[in-house]
C-alpha positions as CSV (number, residue, x, y, z in Angstrom):
1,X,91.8,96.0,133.5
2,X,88.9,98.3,133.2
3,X,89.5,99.0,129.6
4,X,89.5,95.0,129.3
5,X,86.2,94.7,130.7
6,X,84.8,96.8,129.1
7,X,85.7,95.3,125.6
8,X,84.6,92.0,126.8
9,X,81.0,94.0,127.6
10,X,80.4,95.5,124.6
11,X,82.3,91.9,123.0
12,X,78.8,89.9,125.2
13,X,76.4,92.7,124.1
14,X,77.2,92.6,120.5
15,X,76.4,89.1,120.3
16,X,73.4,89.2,122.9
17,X,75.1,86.1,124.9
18,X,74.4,88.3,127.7
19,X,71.1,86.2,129.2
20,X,72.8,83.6,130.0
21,X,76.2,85.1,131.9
22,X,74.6,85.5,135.4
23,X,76.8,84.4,138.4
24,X,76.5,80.6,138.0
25,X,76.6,80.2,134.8
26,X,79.8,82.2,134.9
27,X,81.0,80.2,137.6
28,X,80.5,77.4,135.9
29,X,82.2,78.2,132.8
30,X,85.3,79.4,134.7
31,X,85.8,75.9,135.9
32,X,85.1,74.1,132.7
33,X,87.3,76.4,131.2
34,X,89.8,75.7,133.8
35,X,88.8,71.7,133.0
36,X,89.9,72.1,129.3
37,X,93.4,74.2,130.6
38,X,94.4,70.7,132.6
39,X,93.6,68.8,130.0
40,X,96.9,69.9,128.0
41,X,98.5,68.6,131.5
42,X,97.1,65.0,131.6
43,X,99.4,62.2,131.2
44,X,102.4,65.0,130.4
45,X,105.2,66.6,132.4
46,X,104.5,70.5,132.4
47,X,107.2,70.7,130.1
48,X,106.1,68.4,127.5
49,X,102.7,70.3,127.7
50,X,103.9,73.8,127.5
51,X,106.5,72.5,124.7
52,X,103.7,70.9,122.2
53,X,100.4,72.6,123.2
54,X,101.5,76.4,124.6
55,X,99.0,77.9,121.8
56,X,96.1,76.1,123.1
57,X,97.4,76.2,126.5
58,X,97.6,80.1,126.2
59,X,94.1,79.5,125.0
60,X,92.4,78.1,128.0
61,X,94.0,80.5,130.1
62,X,92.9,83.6,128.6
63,X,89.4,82.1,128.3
64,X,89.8,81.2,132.0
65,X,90.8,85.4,132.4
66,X,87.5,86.5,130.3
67,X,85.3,84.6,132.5
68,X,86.8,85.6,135.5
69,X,86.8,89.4,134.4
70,X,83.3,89.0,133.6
71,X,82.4,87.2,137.0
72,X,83.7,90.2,138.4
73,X,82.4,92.5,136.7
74,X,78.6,91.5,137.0
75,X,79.5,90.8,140.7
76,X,81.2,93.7,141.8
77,X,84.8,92.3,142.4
78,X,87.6,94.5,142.3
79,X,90.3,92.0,141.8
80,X,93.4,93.8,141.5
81,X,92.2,95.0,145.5
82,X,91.1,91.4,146.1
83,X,93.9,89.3,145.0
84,X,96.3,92.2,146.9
85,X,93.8,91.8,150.0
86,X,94.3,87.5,149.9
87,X,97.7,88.0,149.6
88,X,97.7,90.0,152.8
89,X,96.1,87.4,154.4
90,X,98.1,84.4,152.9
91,X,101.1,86.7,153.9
92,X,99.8,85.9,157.4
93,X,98.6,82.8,157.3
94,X,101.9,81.4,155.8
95,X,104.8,84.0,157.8
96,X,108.8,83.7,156.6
């Protein structure tokens, strides 16, 4: 995941978008992102979506992933040891 971040970085840099990806605006963009993902769901069964829009479905997600990554990153989040850590915790929360 490091080596991923770090392409997205140098991806930002390259481009100079990186003014305007500070905590919020990343924020933001993850749920928009996450806005346009539903939107191959609306009025569809999961099925239907997956079968007729999985390109653009595949899309969304992995623009949902970059902004995330980059969230992280600027934020300090490890999330491999965060989403093992909420699991823990869910693992609790929700016993067998």
């Amino acid at each position: 995941m490091e080596k991923l971040q770090t392409e997205i970085r140098e991806f930002t840099k390259a481009r100079n978008w990186g003014g305007n990806h500070d905590a919020r605006n990343l924020a933001i963009s993850i749920s928009l992102e996450a806005s346009e993902l539903l939107e191959h769901f609306q009025w569809k069964s999961g099925e239907e979506a997956v079968a007729h829009n999985k390109q653009e479905i595949v899309d969304e997600a992995a623009d949902v992933f970059i902004y995330l990554l980059q969230f992280a990153d600027l934020i300090g989040i490890d999330l491999e040891e965060a989403a093992r850590a909420k699991m823990k915790k869910n693992a609790e929360k929700y016993p067998v």
